[in-house]
DSSP file (Angstrom, degrees, kcal/mol; ACC not computed):
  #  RESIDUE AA STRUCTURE BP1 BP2  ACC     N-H-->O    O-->H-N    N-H-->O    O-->H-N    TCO  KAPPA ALPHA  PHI   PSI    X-CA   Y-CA   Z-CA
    1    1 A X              0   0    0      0, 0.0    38,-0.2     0, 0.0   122,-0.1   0.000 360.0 360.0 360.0 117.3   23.9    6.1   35.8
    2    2 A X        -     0   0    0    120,-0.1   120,-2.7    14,-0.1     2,-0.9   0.015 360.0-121.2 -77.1-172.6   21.5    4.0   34.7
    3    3 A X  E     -AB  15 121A   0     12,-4.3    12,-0.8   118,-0.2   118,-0.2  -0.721  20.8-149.7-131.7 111.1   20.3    3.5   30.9
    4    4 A X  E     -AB  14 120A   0    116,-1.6   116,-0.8    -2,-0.9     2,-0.3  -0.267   6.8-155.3 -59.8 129.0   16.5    3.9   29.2
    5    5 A X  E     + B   0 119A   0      8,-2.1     7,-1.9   114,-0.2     2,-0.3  -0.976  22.4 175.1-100.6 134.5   14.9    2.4   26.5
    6    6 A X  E     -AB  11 118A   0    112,-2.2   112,-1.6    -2,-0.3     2,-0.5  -0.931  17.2-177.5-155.1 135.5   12.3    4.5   25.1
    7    7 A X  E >  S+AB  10 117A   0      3,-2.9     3,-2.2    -2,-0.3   110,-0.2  -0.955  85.3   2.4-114.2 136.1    9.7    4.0   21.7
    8    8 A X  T 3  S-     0   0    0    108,-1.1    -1,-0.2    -2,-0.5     3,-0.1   0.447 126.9 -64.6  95.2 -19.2    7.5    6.9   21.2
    9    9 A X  T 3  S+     0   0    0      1,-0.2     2,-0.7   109,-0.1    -1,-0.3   0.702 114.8 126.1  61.2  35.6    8.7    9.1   24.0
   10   10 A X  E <   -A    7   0A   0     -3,-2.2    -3,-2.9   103,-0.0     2,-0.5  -0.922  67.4-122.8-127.7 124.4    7.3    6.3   25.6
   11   11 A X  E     +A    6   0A   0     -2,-0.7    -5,-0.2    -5,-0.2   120,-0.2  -0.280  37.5 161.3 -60.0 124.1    9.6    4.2   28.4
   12   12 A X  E     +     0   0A   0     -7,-1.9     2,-0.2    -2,-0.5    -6,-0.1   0.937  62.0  20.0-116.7 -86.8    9.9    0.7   27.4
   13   13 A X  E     -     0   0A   0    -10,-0.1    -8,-2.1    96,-0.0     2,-0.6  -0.649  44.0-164.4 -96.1 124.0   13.1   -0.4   29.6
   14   14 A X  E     -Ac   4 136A   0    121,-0.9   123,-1.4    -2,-0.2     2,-0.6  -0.962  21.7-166.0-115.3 138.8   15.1    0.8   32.6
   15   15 A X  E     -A    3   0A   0    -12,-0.8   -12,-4.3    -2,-0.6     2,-1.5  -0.886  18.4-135.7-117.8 120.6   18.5   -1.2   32.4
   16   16 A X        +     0   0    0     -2,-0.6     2,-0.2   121,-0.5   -14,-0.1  -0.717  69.5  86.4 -81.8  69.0   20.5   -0.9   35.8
   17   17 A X        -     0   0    0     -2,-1.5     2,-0.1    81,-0.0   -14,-0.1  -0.652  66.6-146.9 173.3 117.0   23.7   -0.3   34.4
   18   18 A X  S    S+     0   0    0     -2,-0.2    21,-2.7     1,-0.1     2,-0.2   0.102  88.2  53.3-104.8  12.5   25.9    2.1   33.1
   19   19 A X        +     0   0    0     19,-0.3    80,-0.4    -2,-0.1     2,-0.4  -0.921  61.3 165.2-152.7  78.1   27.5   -0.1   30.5
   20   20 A X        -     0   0    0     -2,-0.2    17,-1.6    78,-0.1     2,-0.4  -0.931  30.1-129.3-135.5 164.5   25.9   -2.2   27.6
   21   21 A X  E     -EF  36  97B   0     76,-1.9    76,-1.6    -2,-0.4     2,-0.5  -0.891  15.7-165.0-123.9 117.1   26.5   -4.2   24.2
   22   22 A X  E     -EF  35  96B   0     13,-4.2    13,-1.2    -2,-0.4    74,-0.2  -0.929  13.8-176.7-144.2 112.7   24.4   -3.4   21.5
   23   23 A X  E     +EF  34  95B   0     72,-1.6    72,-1.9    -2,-0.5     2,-0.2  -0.449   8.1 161.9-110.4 157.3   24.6   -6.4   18.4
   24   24 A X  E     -E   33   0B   0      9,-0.8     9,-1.8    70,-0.2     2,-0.2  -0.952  29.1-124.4-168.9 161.8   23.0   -6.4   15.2
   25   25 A X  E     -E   32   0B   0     67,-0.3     2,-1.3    68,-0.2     7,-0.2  -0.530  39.4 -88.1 -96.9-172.6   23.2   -8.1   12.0
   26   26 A X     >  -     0   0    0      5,-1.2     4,-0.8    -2,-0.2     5,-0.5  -0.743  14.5-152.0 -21.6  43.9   23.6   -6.6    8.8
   27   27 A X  T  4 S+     0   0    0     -2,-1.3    -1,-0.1     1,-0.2    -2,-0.0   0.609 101.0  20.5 -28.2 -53.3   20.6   -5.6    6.7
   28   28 A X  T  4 S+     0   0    0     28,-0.1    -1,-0.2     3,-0.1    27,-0.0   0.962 137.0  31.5 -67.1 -71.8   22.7   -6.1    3.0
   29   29 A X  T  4 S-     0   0    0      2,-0.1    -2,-0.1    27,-0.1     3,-0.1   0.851  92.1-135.3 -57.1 -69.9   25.8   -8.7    4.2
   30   30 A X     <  +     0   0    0     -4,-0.8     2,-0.3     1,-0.5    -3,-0.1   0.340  58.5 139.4  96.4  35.8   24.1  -10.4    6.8
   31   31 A X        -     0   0    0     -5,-0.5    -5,-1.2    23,-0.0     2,-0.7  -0.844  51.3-100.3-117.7 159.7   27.2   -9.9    9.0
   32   32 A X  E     -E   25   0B   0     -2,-0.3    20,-0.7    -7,-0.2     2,-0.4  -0.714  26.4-164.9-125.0 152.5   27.3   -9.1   12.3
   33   33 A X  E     -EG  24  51B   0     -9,-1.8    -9,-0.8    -2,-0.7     2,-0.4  -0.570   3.4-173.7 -94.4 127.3   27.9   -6.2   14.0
   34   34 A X  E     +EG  23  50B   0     16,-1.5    16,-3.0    -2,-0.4     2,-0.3  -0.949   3.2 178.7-135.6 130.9   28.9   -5.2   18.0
   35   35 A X  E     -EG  22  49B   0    -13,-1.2   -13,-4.2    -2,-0.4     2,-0.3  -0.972  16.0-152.9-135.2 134.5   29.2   -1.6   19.7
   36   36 A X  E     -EG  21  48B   0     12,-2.7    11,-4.4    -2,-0.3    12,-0.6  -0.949  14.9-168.4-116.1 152.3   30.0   -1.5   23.1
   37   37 A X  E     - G   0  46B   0    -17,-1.6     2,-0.3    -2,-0.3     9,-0.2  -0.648  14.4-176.7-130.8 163.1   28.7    1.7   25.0
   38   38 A X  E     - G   0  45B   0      7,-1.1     7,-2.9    -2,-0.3   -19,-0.3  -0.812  33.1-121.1-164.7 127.7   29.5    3.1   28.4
   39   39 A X  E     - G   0  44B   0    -21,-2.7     5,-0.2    -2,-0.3     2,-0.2  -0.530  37.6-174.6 -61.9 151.2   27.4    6.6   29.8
   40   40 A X  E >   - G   0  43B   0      3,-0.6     3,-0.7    -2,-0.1    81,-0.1  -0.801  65.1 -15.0-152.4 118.3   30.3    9.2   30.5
   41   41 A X  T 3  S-     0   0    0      1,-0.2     3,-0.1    -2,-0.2    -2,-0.0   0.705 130.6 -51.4  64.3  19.3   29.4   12.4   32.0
   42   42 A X  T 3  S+     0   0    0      1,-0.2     2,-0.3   -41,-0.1    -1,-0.2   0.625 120.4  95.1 106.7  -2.3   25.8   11.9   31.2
   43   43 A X  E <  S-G   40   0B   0     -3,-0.7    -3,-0.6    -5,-0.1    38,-0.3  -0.997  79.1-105.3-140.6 117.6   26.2   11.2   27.8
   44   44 A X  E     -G   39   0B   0     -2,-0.3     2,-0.4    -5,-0.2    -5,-0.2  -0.346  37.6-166.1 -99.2 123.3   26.5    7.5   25.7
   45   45 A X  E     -G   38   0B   0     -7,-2.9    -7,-1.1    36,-0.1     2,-0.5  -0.987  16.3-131.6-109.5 130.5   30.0    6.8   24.5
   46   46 A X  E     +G   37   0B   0     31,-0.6    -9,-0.3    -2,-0.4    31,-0.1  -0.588  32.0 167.7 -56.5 105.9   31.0    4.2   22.0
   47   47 A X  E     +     0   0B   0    -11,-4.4     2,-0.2    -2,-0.5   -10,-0.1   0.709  53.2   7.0-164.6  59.3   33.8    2.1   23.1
   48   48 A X  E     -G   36   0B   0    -12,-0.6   -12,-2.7    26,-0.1    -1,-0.3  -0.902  55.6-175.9-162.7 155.5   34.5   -0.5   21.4
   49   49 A X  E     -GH  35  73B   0     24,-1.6    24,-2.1    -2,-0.2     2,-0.3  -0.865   4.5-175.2-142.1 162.2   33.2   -2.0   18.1
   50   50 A X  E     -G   34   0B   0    -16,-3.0   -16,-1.5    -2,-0.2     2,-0.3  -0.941  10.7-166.7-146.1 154.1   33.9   -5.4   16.0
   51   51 A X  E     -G   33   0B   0     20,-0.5    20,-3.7    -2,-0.3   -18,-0.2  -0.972  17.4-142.5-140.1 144.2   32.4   -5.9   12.8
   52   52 A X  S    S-     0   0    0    -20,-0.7     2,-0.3    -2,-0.3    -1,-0.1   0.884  75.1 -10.6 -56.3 -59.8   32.2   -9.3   10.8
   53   53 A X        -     0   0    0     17,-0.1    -1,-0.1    18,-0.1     2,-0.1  -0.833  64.7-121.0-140.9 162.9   32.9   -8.3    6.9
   54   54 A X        +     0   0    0     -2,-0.3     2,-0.3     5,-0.1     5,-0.2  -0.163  53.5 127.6 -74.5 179.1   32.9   -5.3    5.1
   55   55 A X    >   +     0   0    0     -2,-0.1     3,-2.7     1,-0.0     4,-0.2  -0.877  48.7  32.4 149.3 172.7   30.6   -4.9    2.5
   56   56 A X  T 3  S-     0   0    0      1,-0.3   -28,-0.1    -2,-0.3   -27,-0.1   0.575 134.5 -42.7   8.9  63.3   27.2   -2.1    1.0
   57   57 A X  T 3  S+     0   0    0      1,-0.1    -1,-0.3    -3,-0.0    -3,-0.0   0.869 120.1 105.0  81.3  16.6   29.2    0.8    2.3
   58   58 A X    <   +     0   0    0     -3,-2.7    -1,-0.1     3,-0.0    -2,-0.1  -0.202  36.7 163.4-149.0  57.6   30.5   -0.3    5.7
   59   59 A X        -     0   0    0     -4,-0.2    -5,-0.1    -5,-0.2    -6,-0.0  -0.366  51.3 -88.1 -82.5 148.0   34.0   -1.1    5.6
   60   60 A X        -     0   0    0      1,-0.1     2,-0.3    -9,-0.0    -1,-0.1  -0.169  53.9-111.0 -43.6 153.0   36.3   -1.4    9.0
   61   61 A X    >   -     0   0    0      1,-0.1     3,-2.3    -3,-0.1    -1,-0.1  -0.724  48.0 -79.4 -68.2 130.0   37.7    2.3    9.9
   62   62 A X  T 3  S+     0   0    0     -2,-0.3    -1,-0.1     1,-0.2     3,-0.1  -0.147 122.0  41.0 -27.9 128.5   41.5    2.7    9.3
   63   63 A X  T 3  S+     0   0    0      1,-0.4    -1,-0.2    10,-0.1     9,-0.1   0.124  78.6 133.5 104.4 -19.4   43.2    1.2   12.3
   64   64 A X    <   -     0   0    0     -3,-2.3     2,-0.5     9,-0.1    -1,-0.4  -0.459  43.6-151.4 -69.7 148.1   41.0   -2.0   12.9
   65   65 A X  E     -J   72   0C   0      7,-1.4     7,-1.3    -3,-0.1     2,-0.2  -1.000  15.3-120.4-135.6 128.8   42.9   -4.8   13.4
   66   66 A X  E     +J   71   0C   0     -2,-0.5     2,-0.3     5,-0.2     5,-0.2  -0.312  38.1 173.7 -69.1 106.4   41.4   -8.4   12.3
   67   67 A X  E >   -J   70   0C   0      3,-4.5     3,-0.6    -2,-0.2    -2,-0.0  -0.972  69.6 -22.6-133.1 137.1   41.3  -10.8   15.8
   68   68 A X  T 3  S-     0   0    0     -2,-0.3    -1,-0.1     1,-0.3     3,-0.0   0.880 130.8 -41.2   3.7  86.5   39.7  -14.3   15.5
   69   69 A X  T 3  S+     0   0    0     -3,-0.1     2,-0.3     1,-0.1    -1,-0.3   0.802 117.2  81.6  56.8  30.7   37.5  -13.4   12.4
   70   70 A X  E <  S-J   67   0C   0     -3,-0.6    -3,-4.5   -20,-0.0     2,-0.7  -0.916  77.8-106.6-160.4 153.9   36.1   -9.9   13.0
   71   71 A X  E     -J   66   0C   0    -20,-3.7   -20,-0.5    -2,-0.3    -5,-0.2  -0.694  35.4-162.4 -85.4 116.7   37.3   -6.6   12.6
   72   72 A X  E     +J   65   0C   0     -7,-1.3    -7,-1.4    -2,-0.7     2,-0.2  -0.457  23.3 129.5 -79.4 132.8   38.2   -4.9   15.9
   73   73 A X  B     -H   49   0B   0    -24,-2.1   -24,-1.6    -2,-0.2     2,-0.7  -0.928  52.1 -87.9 174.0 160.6   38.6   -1.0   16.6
   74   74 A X        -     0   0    0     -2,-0.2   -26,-0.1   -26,-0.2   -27,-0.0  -0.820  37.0-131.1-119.8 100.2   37.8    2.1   18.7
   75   75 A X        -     0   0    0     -2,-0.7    -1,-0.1     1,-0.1   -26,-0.0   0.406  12.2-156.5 -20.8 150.1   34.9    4.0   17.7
   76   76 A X        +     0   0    0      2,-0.1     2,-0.6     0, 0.0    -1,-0.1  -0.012  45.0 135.0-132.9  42.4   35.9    7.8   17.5
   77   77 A X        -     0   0    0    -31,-0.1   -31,-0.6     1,-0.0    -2,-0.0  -0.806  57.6-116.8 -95.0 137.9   32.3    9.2   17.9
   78   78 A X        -     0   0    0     -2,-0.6   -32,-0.1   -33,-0.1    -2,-0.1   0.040  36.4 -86.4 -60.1 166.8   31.8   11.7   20.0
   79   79 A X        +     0   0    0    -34,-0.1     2,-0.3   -36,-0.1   -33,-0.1   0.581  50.4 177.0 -45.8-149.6   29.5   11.4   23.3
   80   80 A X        -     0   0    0    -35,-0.1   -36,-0.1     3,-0.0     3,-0.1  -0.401  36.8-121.6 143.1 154.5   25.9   12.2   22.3
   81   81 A X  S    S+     0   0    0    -38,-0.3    40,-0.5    -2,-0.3     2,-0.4   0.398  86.2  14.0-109.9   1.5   23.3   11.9   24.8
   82   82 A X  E     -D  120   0A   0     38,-0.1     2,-0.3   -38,-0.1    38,-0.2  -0.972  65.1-138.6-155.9 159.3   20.6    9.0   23.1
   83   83 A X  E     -D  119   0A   0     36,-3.3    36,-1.4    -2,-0.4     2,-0.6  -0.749  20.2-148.8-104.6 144.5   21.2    6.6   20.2
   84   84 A X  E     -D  118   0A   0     -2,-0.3     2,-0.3    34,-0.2    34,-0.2  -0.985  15.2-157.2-131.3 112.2   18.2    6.2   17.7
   85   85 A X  E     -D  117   0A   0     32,-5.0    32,-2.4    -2,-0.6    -2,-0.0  -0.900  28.2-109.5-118.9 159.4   17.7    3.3   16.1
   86   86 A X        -     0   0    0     -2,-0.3    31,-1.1    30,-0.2    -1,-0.1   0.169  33.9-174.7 -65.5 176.4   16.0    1.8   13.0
   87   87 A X        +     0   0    0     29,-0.2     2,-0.3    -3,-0.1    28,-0.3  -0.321  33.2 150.7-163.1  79.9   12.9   -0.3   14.9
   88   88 A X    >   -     0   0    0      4,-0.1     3,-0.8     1,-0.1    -2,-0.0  -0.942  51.5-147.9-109.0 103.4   12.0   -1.8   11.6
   89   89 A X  T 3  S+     0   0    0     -2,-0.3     2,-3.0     1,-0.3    -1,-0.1   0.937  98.8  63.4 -47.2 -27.3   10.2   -5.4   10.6
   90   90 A X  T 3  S+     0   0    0      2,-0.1     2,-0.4     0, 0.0    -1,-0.3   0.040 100.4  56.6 -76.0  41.7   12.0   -5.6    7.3
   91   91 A X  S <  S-     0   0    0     -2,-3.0     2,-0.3    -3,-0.8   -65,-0.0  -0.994 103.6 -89.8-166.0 153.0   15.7   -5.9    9.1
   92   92 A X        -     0   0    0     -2,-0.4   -67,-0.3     1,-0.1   -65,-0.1  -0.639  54.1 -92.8 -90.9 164.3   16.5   -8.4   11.6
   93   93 A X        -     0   0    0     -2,-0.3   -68,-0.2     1,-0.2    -1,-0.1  -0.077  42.6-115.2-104.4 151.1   15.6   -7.3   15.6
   94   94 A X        -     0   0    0    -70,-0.1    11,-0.6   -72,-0.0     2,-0.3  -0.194  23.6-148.4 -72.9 155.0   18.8   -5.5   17.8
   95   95 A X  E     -FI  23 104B   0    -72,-1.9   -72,-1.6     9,-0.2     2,-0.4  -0.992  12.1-172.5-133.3 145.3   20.3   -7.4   21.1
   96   96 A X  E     -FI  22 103B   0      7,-3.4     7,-1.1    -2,-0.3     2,-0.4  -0.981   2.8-169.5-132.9 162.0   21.6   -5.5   23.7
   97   97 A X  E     +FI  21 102B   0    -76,-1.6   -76,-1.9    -2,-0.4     2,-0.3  -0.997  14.5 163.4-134.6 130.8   23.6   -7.0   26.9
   98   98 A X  S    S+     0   0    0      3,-0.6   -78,-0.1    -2,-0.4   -82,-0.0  -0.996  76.4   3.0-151.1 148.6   24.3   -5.1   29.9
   99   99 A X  S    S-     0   0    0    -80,-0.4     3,-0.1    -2,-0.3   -79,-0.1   0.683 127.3 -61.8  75.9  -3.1   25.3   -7.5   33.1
  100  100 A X  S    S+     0   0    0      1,-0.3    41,-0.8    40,-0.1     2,-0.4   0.967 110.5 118.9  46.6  78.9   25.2  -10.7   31.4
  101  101 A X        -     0   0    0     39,-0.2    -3,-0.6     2,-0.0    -1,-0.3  -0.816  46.4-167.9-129.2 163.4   21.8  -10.3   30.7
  102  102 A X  E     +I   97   0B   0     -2,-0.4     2,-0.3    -5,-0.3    -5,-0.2  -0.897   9.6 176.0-140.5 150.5   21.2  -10.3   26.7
  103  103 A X  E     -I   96   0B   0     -7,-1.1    -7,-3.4    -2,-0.3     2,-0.6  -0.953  31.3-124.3-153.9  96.5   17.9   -9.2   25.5
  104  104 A X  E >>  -I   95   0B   0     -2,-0.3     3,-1.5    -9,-0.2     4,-1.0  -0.648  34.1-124.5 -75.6 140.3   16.4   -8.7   21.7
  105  105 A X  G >4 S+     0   0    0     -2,-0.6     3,-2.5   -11,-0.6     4,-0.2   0.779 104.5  68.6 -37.7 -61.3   15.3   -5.3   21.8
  106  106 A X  G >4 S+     0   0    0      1,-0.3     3,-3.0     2,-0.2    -1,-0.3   0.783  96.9  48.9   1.9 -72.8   11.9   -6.5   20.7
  107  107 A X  G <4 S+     0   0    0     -3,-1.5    -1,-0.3     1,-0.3    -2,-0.2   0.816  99.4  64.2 -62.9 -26.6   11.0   -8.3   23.8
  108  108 A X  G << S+     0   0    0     -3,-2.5     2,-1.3    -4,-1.0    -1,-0.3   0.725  95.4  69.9 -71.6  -8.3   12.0   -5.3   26.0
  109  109 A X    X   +     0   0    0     -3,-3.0     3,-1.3     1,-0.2    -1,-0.2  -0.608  60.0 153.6-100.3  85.1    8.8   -3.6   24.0
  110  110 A X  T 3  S+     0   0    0     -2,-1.3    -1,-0.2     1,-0.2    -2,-0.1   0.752  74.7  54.3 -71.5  -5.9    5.4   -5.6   25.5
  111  111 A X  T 3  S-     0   0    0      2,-0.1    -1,-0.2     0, 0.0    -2,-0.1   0.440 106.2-136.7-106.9  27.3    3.1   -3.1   25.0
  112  112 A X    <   +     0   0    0     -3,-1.3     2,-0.3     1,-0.2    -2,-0.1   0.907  35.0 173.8  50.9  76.1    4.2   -3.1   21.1
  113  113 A X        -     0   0    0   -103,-0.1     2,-0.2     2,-0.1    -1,-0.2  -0.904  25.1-117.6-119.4 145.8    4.3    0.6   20.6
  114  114 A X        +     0   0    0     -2,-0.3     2,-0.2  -107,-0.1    -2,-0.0  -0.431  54.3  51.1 -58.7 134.6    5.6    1.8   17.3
  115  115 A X  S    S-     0   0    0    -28,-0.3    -2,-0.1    -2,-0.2     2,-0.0  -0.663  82.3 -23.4 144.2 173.6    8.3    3.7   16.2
  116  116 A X        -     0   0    0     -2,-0.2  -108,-1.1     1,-0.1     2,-0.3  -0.458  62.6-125.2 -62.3 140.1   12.4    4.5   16.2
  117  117 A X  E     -BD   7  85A   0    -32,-2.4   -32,-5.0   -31,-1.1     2,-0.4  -0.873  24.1-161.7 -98.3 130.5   14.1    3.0   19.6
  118  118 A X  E     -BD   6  84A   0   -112,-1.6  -112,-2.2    -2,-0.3     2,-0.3  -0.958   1.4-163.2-125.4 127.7   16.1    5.9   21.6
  119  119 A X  E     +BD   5  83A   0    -36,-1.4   -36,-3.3    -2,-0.4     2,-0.2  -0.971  24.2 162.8-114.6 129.9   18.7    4.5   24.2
  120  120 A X  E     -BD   4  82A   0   -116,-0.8  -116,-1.6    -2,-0.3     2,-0.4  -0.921  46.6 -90.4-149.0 169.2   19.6    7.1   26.3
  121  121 A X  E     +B    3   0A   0    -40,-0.5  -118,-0.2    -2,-0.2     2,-0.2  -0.721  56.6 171.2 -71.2 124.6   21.4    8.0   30.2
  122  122 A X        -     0   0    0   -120,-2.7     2,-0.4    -2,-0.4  -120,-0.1  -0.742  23.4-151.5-132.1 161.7   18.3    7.9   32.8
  123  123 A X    >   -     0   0    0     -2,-0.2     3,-1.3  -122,-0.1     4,-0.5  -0.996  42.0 -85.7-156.9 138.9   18.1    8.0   36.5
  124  124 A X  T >> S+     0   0    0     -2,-0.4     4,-2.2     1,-0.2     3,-1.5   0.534 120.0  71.6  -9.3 -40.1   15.4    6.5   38.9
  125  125 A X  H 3> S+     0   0    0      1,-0.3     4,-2.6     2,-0.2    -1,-0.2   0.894  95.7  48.5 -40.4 -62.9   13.4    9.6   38.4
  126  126 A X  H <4 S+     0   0    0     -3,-1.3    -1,-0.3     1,-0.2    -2,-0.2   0.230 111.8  52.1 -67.8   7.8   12.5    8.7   34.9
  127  127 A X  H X4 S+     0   0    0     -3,-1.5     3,-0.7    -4,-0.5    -1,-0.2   0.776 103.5  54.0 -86.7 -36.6   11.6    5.3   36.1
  128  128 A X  H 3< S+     0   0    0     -4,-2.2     4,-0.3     1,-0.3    -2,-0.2   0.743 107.3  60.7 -66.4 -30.1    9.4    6.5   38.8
  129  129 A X  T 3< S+     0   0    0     -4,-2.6    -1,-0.3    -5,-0.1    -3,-0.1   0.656  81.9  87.7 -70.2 -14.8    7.6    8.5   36.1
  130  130 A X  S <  S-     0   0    0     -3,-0.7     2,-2.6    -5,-0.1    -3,-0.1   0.121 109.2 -74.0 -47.4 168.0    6.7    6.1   34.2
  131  131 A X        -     0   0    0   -120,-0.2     2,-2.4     1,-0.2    -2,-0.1  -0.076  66.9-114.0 -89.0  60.5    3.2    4.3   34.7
  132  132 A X  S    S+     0   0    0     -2,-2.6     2,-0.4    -4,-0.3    -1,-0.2   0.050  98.4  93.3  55.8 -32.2    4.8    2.6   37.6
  133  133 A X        +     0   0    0     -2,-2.4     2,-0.5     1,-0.1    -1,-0.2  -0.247  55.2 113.7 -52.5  18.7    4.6   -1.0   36.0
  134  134 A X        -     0   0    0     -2,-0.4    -1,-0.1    -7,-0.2    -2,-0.1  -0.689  50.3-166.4-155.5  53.8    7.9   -0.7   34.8
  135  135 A X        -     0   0    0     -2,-0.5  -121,-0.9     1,-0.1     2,-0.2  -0.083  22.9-120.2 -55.3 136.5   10.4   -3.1   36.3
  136  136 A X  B     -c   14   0A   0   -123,-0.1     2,-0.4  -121,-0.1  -121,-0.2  -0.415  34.5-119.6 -62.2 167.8   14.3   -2.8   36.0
  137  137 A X        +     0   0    0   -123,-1.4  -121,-0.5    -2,-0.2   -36,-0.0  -0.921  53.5 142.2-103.4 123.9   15.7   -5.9   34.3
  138  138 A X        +     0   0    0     -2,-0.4     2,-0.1  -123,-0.1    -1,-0.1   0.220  24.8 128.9-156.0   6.8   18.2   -8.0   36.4
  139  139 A X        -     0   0    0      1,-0.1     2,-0.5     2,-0.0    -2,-0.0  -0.619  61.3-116.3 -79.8 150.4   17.4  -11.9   35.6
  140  140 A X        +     0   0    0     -2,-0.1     2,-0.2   -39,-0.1   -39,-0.2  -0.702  43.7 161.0 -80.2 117.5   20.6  -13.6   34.6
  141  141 A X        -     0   0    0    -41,-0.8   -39,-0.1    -2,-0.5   -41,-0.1  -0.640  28.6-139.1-143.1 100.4   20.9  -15.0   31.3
  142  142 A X              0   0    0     -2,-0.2   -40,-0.1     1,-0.1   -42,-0.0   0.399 360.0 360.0 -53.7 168.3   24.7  -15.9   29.7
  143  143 A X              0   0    0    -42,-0.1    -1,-0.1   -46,-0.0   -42,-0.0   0.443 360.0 360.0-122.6 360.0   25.4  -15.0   26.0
């Protein structure tokens, strides 16, 4: 099942992929942060995370275990069916990787519409609904 981007209620991305990496730094620390995601049943599951430092509130979960400088460990949030995220200037810009493609979230938006970014499980339908212009993403680019 592939995976939407959408600002606004408006579709921004369709990501061919059922599977993606979604990096960020810090806002406070300036450390950086990695969730890996996989749709299950319909629904976005976390699973797997690393974090760089602790730090403002955001310390590893019991059970992370420190492997070549970051803390490692397996979210235990439940399924949910979209992520909402900050889409803020003041904070530095999301990356997400699905495929080897890597992407900042920012570039996926061209027609610069405002607002919180919701990643959610999509299916051709909701591409075809869209105003047709509206390419899946598939050039290769390594990270």
């Amino acid at each position: 099942m592939p995976v939407c981007l959408a600002i606004a209620q408006t579709l921004i991305a369709f990501l061919p992929t059922n599977t993606f990496t979604l990096a960020w730094t810090h806002s406070a620390e300036k450390t950086s942060w990695r969730e890996d995601w996989a749709v299950v049943a319909g629904q976005l599951m976390p699973t797997q995370a690393a974090i760089e430092g602790s730090g403002a509130g955001m310390d590893p979960p019991p059970g992370a275990e420190l492997v070549d400088g970051e803390w490692r460990y397996t979210p235990t949030t439940p399924p949910m069916p979209r992520l909402v995220l900050a889409n803020s200037s003041f904070t530095d810009d999301y990356e997400i990787c699905w495929n080897n493609v890597c992407r900042m979230l920012a570039t996926l938006n061209p027609r610069g519409v405002n607002g919180p970014l919701e990643i959610y499980p999509c299916d051709e339908g909701d591409r075809a609904a869209s105003d047709g212009d509206l390419p899946a993403i598939h050039e290769e680019k390594s990270r």
